[in-house]
Every structure is written in structure tokens, then in C-alpha cells.
ZABAZA-318856 format. One record per atom (N, C-alpha, C): residue in one letter; atom name; x, y, z. Coordinates in nm, 4 decimals. Layout:
(r A; CA; (X; Y; Z));
...
END
This chain:
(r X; N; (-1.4643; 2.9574; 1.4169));
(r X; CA; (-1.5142; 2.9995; 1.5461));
(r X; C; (-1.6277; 3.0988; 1.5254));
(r X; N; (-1.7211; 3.1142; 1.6125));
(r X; CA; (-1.8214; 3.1828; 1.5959));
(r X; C; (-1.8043; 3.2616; 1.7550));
(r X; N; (-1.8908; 3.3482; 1.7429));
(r X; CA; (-1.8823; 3.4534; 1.9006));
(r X; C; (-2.0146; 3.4284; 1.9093));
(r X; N; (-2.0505; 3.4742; 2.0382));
(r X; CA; (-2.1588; 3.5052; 2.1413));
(r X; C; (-2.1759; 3.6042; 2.1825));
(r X; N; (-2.3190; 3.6513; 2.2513));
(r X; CA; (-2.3703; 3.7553; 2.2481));
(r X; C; (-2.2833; 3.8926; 2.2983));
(r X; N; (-2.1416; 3.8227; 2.3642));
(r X; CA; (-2.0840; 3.8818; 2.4722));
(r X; C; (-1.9813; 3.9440; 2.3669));
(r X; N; (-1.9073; 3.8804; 2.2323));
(r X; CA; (-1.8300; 3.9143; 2.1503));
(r X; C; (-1.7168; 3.8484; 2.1523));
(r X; N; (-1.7359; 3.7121; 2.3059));
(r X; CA; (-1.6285; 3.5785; 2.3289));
(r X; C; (-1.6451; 3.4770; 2.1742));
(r X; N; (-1.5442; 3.4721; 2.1967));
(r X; CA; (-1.5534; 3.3125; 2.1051));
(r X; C; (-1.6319; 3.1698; 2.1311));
(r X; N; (-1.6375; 3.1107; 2.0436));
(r X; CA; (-1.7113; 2.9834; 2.0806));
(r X; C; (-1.6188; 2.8902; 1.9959));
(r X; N; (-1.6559; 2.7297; 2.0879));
(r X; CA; (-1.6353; 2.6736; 1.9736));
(r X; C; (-1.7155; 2.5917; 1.8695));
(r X; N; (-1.6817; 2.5758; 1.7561));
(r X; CA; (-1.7996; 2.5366; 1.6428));
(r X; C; (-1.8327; 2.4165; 1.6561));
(r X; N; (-1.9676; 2.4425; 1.6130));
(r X; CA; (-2.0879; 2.3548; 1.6641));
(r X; C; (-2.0669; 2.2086; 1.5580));
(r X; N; (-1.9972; 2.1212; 1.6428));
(r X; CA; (-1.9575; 2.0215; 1.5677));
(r X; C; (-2.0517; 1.9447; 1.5200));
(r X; N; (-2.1604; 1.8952; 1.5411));
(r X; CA; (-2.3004; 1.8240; 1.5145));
(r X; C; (-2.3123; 1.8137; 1.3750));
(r X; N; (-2.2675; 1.9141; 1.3269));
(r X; CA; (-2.2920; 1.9472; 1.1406));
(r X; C; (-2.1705; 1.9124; 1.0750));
(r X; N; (-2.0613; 1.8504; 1.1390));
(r X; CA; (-1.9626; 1.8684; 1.0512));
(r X; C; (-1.9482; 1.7058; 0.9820));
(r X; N; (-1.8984; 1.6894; 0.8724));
(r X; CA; (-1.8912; 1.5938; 0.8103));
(r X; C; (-1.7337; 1.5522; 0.7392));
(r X; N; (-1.7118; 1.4182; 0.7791));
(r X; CA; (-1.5439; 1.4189; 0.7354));
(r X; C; (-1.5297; 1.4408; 0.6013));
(r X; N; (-1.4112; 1.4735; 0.5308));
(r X; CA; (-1.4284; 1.4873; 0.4269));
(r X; C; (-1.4711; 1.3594; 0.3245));
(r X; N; (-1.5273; 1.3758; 0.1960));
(r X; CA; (-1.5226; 1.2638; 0.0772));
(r X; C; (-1.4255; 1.2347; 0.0026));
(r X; N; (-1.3571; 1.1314; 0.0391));
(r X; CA; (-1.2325; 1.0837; -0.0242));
(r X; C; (-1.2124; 1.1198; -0.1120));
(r X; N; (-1.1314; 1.1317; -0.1994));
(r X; CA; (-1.1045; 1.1666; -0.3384));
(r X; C; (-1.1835; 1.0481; -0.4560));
(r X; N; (-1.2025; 1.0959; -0.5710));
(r X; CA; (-1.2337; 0.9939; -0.6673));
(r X; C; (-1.1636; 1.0231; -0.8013));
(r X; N; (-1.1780; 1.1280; -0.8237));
(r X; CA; (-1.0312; 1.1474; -0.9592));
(r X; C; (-0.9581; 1.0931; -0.9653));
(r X; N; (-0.8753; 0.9328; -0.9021));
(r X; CA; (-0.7746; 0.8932; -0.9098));
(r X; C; (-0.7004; 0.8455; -1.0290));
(r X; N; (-0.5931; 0.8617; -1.0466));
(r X; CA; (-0.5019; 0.8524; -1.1805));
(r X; C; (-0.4508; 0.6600; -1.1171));
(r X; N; (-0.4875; 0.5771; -1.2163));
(r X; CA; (-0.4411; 0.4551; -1.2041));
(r X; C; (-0.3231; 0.3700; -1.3048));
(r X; N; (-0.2720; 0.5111; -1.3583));
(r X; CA; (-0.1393; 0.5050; -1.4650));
(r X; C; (-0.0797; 0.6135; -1.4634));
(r X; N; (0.0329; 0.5714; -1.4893));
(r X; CA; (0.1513; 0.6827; -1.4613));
(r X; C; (0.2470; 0.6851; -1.6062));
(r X; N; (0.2090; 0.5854; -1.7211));
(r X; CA; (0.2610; 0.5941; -1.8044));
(r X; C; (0.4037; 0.4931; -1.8355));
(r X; N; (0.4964; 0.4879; -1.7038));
(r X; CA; (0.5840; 0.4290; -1.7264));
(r X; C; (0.6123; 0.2502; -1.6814));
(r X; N; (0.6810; 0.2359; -1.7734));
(r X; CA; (0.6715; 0.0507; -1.7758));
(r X; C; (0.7838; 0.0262; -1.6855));
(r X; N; (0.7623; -0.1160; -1.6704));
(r X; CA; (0.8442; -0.1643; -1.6102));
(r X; C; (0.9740; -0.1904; -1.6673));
(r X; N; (1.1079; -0.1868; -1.5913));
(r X; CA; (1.2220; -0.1438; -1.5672));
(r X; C; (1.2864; -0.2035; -1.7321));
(r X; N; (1.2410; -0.3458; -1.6914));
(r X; CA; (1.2996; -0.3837; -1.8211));
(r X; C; (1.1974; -0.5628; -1.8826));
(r X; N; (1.2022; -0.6302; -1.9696));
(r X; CA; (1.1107; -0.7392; -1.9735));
(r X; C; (1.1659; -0.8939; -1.8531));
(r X; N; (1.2639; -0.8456; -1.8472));
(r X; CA; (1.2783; -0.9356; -1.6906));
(r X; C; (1.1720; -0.9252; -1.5866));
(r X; N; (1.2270; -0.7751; -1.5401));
(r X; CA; (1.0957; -0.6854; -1.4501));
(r X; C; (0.9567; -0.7754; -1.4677));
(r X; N; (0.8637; -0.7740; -1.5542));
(r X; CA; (0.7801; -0.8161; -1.5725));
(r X; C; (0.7467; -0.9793; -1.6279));
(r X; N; (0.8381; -1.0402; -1.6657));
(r X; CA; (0.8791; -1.1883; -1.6027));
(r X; C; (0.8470; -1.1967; -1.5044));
(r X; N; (0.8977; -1.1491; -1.4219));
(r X; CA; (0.9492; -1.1574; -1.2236));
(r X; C; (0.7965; -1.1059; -1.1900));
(r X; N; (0.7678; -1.0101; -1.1874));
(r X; CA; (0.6469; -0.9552; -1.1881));
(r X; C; (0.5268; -1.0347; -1.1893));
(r X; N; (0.5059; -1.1293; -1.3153));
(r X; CA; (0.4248; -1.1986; -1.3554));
(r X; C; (0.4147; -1.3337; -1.2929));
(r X; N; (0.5627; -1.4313; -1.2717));
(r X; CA; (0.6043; -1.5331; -1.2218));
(r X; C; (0.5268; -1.5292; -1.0857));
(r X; N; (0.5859; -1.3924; -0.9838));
(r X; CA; (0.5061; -1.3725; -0.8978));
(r X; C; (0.3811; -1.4086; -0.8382));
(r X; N; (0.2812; -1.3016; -0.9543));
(r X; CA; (0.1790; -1.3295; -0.9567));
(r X; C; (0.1052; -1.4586; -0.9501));
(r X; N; (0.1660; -1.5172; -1.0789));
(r X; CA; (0.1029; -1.6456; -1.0979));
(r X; C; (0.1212; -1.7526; -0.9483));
(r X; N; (0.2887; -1.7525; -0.9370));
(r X; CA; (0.2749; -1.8530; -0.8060));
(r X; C; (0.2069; -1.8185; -0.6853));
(r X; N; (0.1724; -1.6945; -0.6671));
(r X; CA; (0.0945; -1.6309; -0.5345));
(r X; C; (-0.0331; -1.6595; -0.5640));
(r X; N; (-0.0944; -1.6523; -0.6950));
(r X; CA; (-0.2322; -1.7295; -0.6922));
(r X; C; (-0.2394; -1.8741; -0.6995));
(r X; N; (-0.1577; -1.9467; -0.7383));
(r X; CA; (-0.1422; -2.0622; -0.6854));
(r X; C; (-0.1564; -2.1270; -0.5803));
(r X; N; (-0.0853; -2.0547; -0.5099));
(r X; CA; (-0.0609; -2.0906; -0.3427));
(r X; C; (-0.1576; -2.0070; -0.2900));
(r X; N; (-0.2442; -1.9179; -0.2915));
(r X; CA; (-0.3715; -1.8863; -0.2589));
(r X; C; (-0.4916; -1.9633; -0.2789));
(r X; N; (-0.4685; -2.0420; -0.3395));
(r X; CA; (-0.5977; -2.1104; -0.4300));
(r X; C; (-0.7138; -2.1361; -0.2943));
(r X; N; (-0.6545; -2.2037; -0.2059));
(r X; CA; (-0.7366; -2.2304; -0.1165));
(r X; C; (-0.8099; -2.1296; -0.0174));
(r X; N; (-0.7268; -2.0360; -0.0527));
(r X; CA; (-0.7594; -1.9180; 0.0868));
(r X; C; (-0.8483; -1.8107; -0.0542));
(r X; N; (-0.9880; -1.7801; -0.0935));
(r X; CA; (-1.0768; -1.7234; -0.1936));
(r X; C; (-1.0538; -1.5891; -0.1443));
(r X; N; (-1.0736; -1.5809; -0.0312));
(r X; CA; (-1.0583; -1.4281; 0.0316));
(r X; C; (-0.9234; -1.3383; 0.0425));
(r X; N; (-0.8396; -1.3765; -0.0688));
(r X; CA; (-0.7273; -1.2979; -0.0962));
(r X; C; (-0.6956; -1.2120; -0.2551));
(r X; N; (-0.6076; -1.0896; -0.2581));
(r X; CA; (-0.6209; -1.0425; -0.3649));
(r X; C; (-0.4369; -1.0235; -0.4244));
(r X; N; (-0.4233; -1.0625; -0.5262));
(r X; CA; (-0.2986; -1.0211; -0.5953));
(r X; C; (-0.2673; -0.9347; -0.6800));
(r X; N; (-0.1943; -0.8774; -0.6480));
(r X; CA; (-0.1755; -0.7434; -0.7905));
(r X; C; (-0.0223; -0.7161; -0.8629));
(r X; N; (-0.0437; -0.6768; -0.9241));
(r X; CA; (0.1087; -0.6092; -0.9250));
(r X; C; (0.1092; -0.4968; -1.0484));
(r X; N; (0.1849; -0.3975; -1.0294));
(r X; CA; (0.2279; -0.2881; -1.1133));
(r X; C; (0.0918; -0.2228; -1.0667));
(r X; N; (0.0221; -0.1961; -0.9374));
(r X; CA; (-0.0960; -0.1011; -0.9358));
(r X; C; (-0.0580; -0.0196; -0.8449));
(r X; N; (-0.1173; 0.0795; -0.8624));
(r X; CA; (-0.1089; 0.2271; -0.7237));
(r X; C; (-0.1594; 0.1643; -0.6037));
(r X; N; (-0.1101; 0.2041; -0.4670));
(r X; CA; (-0.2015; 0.1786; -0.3966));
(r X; C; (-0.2114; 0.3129; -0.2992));
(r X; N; (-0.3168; 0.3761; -0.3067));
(r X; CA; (-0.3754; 0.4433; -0.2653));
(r X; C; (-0.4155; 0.5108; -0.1246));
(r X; N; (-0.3463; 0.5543; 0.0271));
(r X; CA; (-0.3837; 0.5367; 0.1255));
(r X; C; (-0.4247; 0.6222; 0.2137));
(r X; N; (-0.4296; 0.7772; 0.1090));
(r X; CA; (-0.4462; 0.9368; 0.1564));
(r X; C; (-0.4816; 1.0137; 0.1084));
(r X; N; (-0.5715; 1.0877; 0.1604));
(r X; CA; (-0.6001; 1.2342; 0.0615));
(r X; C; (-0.4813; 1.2944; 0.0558));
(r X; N; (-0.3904; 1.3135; 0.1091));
(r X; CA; (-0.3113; 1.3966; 0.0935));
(r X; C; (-0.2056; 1.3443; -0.0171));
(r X; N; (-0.1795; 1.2155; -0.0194));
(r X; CA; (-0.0831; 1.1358; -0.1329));
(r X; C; (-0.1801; 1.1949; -0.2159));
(r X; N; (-0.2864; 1.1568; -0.2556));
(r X; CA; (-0.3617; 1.2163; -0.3864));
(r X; C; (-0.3475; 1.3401; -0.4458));
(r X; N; (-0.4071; 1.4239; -0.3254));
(r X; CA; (-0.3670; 1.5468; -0.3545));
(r X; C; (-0.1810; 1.5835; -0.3896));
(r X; N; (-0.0883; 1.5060; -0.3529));
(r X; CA; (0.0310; 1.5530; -0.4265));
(r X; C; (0.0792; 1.4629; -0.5290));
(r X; N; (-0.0189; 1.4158; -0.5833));
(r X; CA; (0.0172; 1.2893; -0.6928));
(r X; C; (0.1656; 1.2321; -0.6636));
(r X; N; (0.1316; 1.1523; -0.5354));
(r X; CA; (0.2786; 1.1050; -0.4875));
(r X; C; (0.2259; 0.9502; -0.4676));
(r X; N; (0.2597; 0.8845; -0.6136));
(r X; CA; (0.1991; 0.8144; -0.6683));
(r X; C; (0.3031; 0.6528; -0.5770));
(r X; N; (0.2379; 0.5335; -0.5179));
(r X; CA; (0.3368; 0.4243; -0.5016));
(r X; C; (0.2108; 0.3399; -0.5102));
(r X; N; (0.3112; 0.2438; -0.6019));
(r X; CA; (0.2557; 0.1314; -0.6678));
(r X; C; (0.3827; -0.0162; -0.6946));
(r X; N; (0.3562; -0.0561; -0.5956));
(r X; CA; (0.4316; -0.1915; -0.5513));
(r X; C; (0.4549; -0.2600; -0.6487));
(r X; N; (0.5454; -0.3204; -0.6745));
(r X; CA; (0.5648; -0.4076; -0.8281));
(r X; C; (0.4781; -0.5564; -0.8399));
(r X; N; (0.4344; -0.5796; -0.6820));
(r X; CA; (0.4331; -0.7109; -0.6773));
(r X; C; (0.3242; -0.6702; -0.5333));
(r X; N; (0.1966; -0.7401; -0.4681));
(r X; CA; (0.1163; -0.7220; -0.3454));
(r X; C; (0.0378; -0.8154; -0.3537));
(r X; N; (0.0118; -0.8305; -0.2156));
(r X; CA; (-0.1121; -0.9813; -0.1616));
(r X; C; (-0.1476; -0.8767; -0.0463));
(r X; N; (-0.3192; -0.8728; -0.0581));
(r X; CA; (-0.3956; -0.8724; 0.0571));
(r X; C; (-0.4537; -1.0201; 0.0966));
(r X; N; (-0.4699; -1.0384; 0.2031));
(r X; CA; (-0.5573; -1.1386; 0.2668));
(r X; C; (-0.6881; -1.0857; 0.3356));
(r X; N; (-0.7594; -1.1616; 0.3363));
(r X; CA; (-0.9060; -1.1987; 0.4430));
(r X; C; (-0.9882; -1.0205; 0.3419));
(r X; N; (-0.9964; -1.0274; 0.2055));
(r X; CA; (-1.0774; -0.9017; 0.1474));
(r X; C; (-1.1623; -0.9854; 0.0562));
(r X; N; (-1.2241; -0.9000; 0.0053));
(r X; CA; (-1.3157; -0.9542; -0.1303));
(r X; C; (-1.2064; -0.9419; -0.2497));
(r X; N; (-1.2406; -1.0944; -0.3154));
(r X; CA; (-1.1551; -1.1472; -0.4224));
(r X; C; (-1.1994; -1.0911; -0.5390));
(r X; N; (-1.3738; -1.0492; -0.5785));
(r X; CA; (-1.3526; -1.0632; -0.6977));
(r X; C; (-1.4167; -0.9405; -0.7674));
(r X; N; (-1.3821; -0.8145; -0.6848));
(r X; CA; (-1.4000; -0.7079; -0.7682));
(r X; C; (-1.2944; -0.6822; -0.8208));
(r X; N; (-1.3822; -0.5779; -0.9347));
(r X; CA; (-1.2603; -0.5559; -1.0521));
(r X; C; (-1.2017; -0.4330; -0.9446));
(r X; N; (-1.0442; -0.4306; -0.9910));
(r X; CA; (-0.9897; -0.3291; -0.8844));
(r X; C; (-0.8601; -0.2525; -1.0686));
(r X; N; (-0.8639; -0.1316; -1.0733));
(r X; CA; (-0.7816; -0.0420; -1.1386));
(r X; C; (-0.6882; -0.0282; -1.0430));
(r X; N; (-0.6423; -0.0133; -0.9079));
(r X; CA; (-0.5687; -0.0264; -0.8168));
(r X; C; (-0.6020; -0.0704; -0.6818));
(r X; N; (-0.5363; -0.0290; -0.5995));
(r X; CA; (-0.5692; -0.0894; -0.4464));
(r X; C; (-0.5638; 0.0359; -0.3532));
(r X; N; (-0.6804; 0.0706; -0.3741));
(r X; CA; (-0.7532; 0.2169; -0.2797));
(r X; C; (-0.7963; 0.1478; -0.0933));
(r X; N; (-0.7299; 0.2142; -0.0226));
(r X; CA; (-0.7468; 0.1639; 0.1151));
(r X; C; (-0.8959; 0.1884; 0.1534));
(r X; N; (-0.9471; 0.3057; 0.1180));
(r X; CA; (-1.0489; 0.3764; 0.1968));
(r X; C; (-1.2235; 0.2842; 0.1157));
(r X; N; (-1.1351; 0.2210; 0.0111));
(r X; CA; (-1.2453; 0.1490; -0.0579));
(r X; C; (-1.2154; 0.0047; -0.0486));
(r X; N; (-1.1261; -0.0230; 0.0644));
(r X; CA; (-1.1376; -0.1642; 0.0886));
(r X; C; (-1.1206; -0.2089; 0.2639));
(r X; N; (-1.2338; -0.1349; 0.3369));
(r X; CA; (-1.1865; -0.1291; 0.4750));
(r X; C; (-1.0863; -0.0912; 0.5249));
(r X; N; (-0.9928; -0.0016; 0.5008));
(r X; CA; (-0.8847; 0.0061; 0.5388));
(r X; C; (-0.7694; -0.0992; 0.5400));
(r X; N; (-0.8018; -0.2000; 0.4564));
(r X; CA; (-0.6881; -0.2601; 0.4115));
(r X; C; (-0.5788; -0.2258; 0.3358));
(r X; N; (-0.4728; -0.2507; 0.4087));
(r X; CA; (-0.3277; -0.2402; 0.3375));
(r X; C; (-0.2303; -0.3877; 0.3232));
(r X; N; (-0.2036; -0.3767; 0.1751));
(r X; CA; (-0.1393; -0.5083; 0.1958));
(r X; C; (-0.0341; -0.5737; 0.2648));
(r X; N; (-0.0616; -0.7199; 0.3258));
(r X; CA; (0.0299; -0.7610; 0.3771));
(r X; C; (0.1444; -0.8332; 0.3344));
(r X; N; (0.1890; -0.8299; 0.1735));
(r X; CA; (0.3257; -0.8911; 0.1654));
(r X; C; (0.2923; -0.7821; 0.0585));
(r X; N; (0.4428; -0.7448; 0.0518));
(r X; CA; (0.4984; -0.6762; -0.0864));
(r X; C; (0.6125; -0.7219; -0.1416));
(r X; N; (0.6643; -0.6917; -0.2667));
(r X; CA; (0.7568; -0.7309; -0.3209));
(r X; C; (0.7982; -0.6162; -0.4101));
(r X; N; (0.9313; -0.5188; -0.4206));
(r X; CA; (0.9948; -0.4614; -0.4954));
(r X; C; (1.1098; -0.5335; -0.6043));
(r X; N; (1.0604; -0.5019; -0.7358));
(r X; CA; (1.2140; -0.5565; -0.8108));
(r X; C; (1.2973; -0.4840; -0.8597));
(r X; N; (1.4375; -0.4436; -0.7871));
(r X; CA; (1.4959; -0.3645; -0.7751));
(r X; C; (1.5356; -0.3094; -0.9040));
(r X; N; (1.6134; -0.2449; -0.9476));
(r X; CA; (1.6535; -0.1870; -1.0747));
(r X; C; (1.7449; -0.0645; -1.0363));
(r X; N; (1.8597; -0.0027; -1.1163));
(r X; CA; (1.9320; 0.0921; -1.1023));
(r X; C; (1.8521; 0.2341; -1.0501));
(r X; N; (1.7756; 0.2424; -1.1233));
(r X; CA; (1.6863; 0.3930; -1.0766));
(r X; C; (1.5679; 0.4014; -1.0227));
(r X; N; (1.5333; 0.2314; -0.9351));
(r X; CA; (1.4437; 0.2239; -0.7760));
(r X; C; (1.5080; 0.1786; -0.6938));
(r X; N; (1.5799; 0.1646; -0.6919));
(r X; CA; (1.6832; 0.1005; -0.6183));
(r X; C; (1.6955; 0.1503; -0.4391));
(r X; N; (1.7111; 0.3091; -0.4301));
(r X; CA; (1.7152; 0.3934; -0.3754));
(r X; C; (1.5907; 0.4402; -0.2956));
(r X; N; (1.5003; 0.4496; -0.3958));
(r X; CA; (1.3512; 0.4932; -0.3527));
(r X; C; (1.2904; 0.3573; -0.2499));
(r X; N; (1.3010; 0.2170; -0.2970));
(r X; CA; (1.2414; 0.1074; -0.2664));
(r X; C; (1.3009; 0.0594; -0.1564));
(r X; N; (1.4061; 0.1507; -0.1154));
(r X; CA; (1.4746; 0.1065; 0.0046));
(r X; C; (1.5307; 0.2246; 0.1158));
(r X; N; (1.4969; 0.3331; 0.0919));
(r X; CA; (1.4836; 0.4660; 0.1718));
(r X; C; (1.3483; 0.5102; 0.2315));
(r X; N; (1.2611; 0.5261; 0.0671));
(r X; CA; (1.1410; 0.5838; 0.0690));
(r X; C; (1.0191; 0.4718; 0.1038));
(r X; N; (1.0269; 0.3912; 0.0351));
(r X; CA; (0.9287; 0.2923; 0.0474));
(r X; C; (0.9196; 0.1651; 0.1566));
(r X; N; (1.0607; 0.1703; 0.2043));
(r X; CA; (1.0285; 0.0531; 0.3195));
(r X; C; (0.9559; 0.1227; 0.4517));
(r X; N; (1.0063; 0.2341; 0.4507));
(r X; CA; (0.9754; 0.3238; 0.5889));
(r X; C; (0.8162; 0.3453; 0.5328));
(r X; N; (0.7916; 0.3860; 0.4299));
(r X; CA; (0.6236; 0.3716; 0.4231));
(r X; C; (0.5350; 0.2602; 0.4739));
(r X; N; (0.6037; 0.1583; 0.3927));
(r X; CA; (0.5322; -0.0168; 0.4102));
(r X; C; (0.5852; -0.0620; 0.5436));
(r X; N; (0.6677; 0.0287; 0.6103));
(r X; CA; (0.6708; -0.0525; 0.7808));
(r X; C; (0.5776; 0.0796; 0.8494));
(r X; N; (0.6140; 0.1538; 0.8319));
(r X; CA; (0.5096; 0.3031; 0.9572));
(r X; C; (0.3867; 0.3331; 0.8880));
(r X; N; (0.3536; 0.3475; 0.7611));
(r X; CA; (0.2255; 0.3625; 0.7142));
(r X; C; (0.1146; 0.2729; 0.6784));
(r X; N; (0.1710; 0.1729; 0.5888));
(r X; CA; (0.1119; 0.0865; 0.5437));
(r X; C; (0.1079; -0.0294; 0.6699));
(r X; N; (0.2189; -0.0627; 0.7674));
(r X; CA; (0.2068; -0.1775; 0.8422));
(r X; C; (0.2007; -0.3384; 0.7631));
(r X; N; (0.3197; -0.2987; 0.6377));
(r X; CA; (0.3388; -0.4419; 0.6119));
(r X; C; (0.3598; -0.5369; 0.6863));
(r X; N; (0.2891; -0.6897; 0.6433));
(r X; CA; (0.3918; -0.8027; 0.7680));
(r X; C; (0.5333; -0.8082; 0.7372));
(r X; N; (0.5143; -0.8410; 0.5240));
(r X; CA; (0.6519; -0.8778; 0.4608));
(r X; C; (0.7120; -0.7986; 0.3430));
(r X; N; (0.8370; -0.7205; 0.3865));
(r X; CA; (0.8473; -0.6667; 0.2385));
(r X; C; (0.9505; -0.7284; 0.1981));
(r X; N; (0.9800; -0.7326; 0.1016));
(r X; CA; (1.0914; -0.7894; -0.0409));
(r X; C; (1.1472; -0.7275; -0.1269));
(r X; N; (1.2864; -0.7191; -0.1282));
(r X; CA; (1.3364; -0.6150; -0.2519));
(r X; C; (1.4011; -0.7467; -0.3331));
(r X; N; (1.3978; -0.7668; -0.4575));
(r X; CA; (1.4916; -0.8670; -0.5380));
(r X; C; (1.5093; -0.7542; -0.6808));
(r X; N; (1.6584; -0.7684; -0.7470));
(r X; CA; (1.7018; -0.7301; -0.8880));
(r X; C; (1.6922; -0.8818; -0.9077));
(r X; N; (1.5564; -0.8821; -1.0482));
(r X; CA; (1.6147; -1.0045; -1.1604));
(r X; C; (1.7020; -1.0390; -1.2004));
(r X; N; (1.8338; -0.8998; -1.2020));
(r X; CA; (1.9530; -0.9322; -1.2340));
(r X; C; (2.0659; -1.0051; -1.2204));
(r X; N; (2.0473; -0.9835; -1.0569));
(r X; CA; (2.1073; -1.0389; -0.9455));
(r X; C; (2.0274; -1.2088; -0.8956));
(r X; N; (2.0302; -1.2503; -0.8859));
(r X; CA; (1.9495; -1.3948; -0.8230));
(r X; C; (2.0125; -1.3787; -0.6473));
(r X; N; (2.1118; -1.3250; -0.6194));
(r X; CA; (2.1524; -1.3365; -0.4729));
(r X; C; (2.1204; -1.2145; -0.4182));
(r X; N; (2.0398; -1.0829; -0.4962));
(r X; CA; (1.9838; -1.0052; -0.4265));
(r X; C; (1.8650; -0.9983; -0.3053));
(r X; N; (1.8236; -1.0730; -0.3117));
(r X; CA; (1.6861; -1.1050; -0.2164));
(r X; C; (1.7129; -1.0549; -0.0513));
(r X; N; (1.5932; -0.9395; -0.0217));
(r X; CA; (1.6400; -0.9352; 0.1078));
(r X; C; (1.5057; -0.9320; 0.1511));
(r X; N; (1.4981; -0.9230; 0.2560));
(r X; CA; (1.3397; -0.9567; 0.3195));
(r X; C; (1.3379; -0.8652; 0.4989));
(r X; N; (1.1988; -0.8486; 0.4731));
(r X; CA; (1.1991; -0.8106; 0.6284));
(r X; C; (1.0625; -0.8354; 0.6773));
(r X; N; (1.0305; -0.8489; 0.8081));
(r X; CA; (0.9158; -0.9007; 0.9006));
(r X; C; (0.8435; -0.8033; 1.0160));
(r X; N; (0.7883; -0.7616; 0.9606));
(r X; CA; (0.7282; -0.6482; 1.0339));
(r X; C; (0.6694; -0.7223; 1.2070));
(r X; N; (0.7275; -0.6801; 1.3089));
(r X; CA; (0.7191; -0.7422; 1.4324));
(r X; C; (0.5909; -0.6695; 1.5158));
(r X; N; (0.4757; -0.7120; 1.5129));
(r X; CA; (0.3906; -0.5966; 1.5794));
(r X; C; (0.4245; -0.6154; 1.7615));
(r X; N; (0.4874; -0.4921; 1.8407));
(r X; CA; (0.4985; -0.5247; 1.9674));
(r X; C; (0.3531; -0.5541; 2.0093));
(r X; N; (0.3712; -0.6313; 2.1506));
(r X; CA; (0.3153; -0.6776; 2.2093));
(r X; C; (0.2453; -0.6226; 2.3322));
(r X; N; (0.1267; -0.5682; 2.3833));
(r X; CA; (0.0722; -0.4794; 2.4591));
(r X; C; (0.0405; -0.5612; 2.6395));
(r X; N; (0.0560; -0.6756; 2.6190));
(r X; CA; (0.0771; -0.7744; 2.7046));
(r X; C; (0.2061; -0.7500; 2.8120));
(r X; N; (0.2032; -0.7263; 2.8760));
(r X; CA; (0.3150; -0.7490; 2.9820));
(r X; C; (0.3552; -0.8878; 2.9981));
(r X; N; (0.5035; -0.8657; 3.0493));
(r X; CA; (0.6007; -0.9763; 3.0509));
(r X; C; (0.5371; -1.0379; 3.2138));
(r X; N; (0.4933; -1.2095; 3.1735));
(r X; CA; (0.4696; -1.2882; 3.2749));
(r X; C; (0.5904; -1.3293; 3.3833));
(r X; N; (0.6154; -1.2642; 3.4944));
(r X; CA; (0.7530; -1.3456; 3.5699));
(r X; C; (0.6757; -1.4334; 3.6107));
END
């Protein structure tokens, strides 16, 4: 706040102000591997059949084991989430990507995820991380499966309400 001649307050002269510059220091490893070589079986299997079944649609991206990125403020608390398994649609296919930074891809967040569960994510991927990928991220589809398990598979469908009023 700045004052006037009177010794009132004002308020600041917004014209000059500029949002902040995203972060760029980003850390795109965390060091630790996946759970176990199943994990990354599953992981990989993934991958491969999701580019498969993309083949036709060029404007989609697959990842897995990367950060994805969606805040200064996650940055700033190195509160690091990185999906085991992700598909964006309708983005550019063929830059090289170290992870999946929102603010450097239109504000895209991906629309299917996939967690593979394990004893010590187990908890996180289904407390911490679904409530992210449904209120933050705005997944369509998330997925938790243990390789371990084959009858673990659970799924959910992100329902966007409808702003339309009901036709009688």
C-alpha cells in the first residue's frame, strides 16, 4: 500500500504488476525405483499397450514413472507426485518431456492415470492421491492395480456436473 498526500492509504497501482515466473529448478528424479520388477513390467506393459491404442490419435502423450508438476507451491515444498502410469490427450506428441509440467503444457493435466499399488503406496495412492487427481488435477480415469493381486483393479470416473438445467 502506498499513502497520499493526505497520509490515507491507497491501493497499489496494479498496471506494473506481473504474475509470478513459474519455477524452473525442477527436480525430475527422486532417486527411488519402482516397488519391485513386476512394478515396472506393469508399468511398461502399460505403456506399450496405451501407445498402441493411441496410434491413431498423434496428439496424445504417455508416460510413466514422471513427476507431474502443477504448482508453485508443490515445487516450492518438493511435494513431489509422479503417477506410475499417465495419458494426456489432444497435446503435442513429440517433445522431449523429463516430466509433465502443467504450466508448460497449456494447463494440461492428465486424463487417465494409473497407480500400481504396493504395501508402502498403498495408502498414499488412495487417501492422498485420488483426492488430488479428482479436485486438483480433474482426472476423467484413475486406476489403482497391485501386480500382485490380478483381482485388485479398481477404477473410478470422474463425472463433470452439468451446468445445464433439468428439461421438464
Amino acid at each position: 500500500m502506498s499513502r497520499n498526500a493526505t497520509g490515507r492509504s491507497t491501493a497499489p497501482d496494479l498496471s506494473e504488476w506481473e504474475s509470478p515466473t513459474p519455477p524452473t529448478d525442477l527436480v525430475f528424479d527422486d532417486g527411488e525405483p519402482l516397488e519391485s520388477n513386476r512394478h515396472r513390467i506393469a508399468m511398461n506393459l502399460l505403456i506399450s499397450l496405451a501407445l498402441t491404442a493411441l496410434a491413431d490419435q498423434p496428439n496424445s502423450f504417455v508416460g510413466g514413472n514422471m513427476f507431474v508438476y502443477y504448482s508453485q507451491d508443490q515445487v516450492l515444498n518438493r511435494d513431489f507426485r509422479g503417477p506410475d502410469f499417465f495419458v494426456v490427450l489432444d497435446v503435442e506428441p513429440d517433445r522431449d518431456r523429463q516430466g509433465w509440467v502443467v504450466w508448460q503444457e497449456s494447463g494440461r493435466y492428465p486424463d487417465v492415470i494409473v497407480e500400481l499399488l504396493s504395501p508402502s503406496t498403498a495408502t498414499v495412492d488412495l487417501t492422498v492421491k485420488k483426492p488430488l487427481y479428482e479436485s486438483t488435477f480433474h482426472t476423467s480415469d484413475y486406476f489403482v492395480f497391485d501386480p500382485f493381486n490380478p483381482s485388485s483393479l479398481q477404477g473410478w470416473h470422474l463425472e463433470i456436473a452439468s451446468t445445464t438445467p433439468d428439461v421438464e
